[in-house]
Phi, psi and omega in degrees: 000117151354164209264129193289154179235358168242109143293105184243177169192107160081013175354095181218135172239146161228128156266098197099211176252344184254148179261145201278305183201163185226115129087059223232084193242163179182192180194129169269117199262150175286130182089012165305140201250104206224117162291109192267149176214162163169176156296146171315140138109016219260321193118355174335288176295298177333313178275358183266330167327304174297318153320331168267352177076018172256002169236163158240140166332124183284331172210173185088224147182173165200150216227128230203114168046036187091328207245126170304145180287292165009307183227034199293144205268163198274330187286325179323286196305319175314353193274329198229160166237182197200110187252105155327135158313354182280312198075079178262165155231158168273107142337011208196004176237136173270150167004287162314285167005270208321291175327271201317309194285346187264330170311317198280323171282007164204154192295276206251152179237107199246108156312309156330281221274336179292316162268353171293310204284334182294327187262338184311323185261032129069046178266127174259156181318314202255020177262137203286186162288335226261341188265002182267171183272150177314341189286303177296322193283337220260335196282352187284318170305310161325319212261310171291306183303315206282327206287304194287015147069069240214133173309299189266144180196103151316101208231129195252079141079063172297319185249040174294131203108331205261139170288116201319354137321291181304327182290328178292308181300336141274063183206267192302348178275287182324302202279327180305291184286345179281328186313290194302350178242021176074004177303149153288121167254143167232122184224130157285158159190176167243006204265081154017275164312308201291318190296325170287351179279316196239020205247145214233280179260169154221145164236175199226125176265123173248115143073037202014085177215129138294131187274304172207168177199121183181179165291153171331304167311316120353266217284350140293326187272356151284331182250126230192112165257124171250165154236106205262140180244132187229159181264019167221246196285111196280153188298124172287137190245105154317148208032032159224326197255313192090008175262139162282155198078347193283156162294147215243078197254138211283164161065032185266106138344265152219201183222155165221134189258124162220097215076252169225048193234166175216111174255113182235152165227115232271145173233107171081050196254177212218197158286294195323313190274001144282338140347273178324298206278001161251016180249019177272345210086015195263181205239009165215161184209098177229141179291136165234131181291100167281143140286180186292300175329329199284302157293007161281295107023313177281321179317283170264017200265184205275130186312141169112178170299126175216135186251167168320161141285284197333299166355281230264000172247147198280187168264146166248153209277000000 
């Protein structure tokens, strides 16, 4: 793996008595395209914060270009860029302005790429922020991060909001100039589809734990749905019905009952648990193809047995 260019070890914030996040340990490879993921409330923004030196650790650490966040020095900083999920801009600076006030806090500056992204969002110079549209104000913020040309580029849940026109093209604006220049991304998002068009890695946060951290390719390829066919009632599975005696198949996440159908789904499944499932009786064994969303969605949703709602509705004449 490349020379990590984010580093964490034992991460841990508490607000309070309660925790933001635990024990966090991981590595971001330089030129890495890397999907931060969870549910609201997972620690996400908490960890991208720490990274930036705007929180500080109740414990652990983490090292940014090398460098402890806790004290990074301004040529460090000057390195990385960094986009909030608000997009703030001063509403009352045009376009243009904003470039000349954000140009003053760093030695370099690409002038170019700052109005190529101003124009990729049909942004004119002399428009204030207050007056683009959200597509536009997140491309103006793009156009201020990219132009200082920043090895690491930080995206807090960037295309939050944005109407899928505006997202592709902040997508596609970000991965282009960052490919050319061998840039890192660490990026959050909810938006699934998007982690899956351009993310290298993911790491995946639950209830602020890391779960998992691996490629994208992995973590489909770990998580895994079948659908088993029976020829009457399908078989209650120890530890998803709570009935004791039932079979037992290792790493089933959860079931969904429909009918005379069992739909499960596997975490780390292996030949044993292919095994498990043809000594239950079922008279099919069909594979269901996830995306990353799905298998995500599968990941974290809630563990056990679960049957259709249709089950629970009557029929009506």
């Amino acid at each position: 793996m490349p020379q990590p260019v984010i580093e964490t070890h034992k991460l841990t914030k508490y607000f309070g008595d309660k925790p933001a996040l635990q024990d966090l340990s991981m590595a971001v490879p330089q030129g890495s395209v890397f999907g931060f993921l969870g549910r609201n409330g997972s620690g996400k923004t908490t960890t991208i914060r720490l990274m930036l030196g705007l929180l500080s650790p109740t414990r652990g650490s983490v090292t940014v270009l090398g460098h402890d966040s806790a004290d990074l020095p301004d040529d460090i900083r000057a390195r990385v860029g960094y986009m909030p999920e608000s997009h703030p801009a001063y509403g009352w600076m045009k376009a243009r302005e904003a470039g000349r006030f954000q140009r003053s806090f760093y030695p370099n500056w690409n002038d170019d790429l700052f109005n190529a992204v101003l124009d990729h969002f049909r942004i004119t110079p002399n428009t204030k922020a207050k007056h683009l549209s959200r597509g536009m104000r997140a491309g103006l913020c793009l156009a201020l991060t990219l132009a200082p040309e920043p090895e690491l580029l930080v995206l807090d849940d960037p295309a939050l909001g944005l109407d899928p026109v505006a997202r592709h093209s902040f997508l596609e604006s970000m991965v282009y100039v960052t490919r050319e220049n061998n840039c890192t991304i660490l990026f959050s998002s909810h938006l699934l589809s998007d982690v899956e068009r351009v993310a290298d890695r993911i790491a995946v946060m639950d209830h602020s734990v890391l779960r998992a951290c691996c490629s994208v390719e992995t973590f489909r390829n770990q998580v895994r749905q079948v659908l088993l066919r029976f020829e009457g009632d399908p078989p209650a599975l120890t530890g998803l019905s709570g009935e004791p005696g039932g079979p037992g198949i290792p790493g089933v996440l959860h079931s969904v009952r429909m009918g005379n159908e069992l739909k499960l789904t596997l975490v780390n499944a292996n030949g044993e648990v292919d095994e498990a499932m043809k000594r239950i009786g079922a008279t099919s064994i069909e594979s269901v193809p996830m995306g990353l969303e799905e298998a995500f969605l599968a990941y974290l949703g809630d563990r056990g047995e679960r049957t259709s709602f249709f089950d629970h509705v009557g029929a009506k004449s």
